[in-house]
N, C-alpha and C positions, 0 to 999 in steps of 0.2 A: 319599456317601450318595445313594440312587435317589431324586426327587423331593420335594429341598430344594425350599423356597420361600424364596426372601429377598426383603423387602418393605422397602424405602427408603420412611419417612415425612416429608413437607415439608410447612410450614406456620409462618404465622408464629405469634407468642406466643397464645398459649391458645389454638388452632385444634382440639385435639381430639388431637392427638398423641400423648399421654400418655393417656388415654381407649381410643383405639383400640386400644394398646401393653398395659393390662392386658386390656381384654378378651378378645382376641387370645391372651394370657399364660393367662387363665384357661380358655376356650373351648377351646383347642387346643395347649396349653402351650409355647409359646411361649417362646422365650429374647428379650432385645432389648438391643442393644447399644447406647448414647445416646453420642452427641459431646459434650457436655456432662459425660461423666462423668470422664472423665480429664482437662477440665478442671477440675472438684468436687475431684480425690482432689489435686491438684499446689495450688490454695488451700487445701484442709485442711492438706495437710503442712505450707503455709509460716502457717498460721493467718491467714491473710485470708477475713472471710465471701464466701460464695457466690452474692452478689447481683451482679444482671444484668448492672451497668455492668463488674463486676471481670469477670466471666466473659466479657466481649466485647473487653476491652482485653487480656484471657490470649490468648484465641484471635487477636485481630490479631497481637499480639507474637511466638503459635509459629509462625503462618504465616508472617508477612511474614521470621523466622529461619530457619526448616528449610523452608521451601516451602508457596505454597499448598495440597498437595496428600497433606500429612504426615500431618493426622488422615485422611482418606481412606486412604491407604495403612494404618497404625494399623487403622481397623475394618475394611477389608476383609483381614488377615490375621487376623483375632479371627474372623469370620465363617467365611471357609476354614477355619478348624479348629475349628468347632461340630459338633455330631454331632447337632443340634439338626435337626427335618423343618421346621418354622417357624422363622424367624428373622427381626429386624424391627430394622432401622438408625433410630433415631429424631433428627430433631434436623438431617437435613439443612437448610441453609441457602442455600449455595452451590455454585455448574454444579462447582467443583473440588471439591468434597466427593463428586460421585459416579463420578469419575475412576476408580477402580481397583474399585468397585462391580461398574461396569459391566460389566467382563471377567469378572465369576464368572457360571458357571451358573443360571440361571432369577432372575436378579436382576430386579424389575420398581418401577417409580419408580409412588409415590400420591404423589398434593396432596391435602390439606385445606383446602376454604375455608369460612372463618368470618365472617360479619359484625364490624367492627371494636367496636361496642358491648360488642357478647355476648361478645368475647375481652377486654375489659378487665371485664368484671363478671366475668370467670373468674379474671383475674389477682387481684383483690380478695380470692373467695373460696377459695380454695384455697393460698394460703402459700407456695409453694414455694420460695420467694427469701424472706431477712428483710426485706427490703424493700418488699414483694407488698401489704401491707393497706392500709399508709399513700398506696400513689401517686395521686397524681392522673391525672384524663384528661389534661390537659394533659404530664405527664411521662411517662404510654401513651404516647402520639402523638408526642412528642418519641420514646422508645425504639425506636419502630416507623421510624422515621425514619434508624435505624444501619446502618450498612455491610452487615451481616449479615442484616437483615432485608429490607433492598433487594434483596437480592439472590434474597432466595427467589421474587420475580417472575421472574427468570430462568430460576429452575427451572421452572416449569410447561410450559414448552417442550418440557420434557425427562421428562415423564409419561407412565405407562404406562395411568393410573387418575386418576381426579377423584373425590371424597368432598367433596357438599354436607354442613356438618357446622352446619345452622341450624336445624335440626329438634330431634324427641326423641330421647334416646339409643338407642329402638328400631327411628327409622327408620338413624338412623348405624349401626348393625348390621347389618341388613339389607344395608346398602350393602359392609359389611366382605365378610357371607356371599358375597355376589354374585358379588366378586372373588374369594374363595378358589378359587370353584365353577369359575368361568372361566379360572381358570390350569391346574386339575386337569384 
């Protein structure tokens, strides 16, 4: 298809990811593929909840078994065969997460950065994990501290796009338009 766009989203926990992802979905309909989701559907089958610690020790466990480079491989054939004009990889974490990304056509890497405060008063309010209401800063900051999340420092090396995401949600739009404008 003439003038895909696929747009890898990085950032750590509550950075705006998710945010950008529906906007994005709704503005310009948008498909989005998340790495976190086939690991969702493999703890649902085995009836373990969804919560963050399980979702990190699933994805150590298939890396470290089938290869760092699995779930990459995974969404970037999911992508290849979207028919989708937008498309949008959410949930990058790690430099081998955008391994087999990179080789598709018009593939371009965003970071979201978010001050660390304002990503845990996100965590609070929005649920996403059954775990999300209860945690403390202190177990923030501890989580922020995991393999996975260390690592998305590494990714910013490997951006094609930076989104300051401390503002309102109409200048983060703004910032989205920007990009689209510049790739087109």
């Amino acid at each position: 298809m003439e003038n895909k766009i696929i747009l890898g989203l990085a950032g750590e926990m509550a950075a705006g990811k998710s945010t950008v992802t529906e906007y994005l979905k709704e503005k310009h309909n948008a498909v989005t593929f998340r790495f976190s989701d086939m690991l969702r559907d493999i703890l649902k089958r085995i009836h373990v909840e969804p919560e963050r610690a399980n979702l990190q020790s699933l994805s150590t466990f298939v890396r470290q078994t089938y290869g760092e480079d699995i779930m990459s491989k995974v969404i970037a054939q999911d992508v290849a065969a979207s028919n989708a004009s937008i498309i949008i990889t959410e949930g990058i974490r790690r430099p081998s997460d955008i391994v087999y990304l990179r080789k598709l056509e018009s593939f371009h890497m965003i970071a979201i950065n978010t001050n660390e405060r304002t990503r845990f008063e996100r965590i609070i309010q929005r649920h996403e994990n059954p775990d999300d209401a209860q945690k403390t800063w202190e177990e923030f900051q501890a989580e922020g501290q995991q393999e996975s999340e260390q690592k998305i420092k590494e990714i910013a090396a490997e951006t094609d796009f930076t989104i300051d995401n401390n503002g309102t949600k109409e200048e983060l739009f703004a910032q989205i338009e920007e990009i689209i404008k510049k790739i087109n």
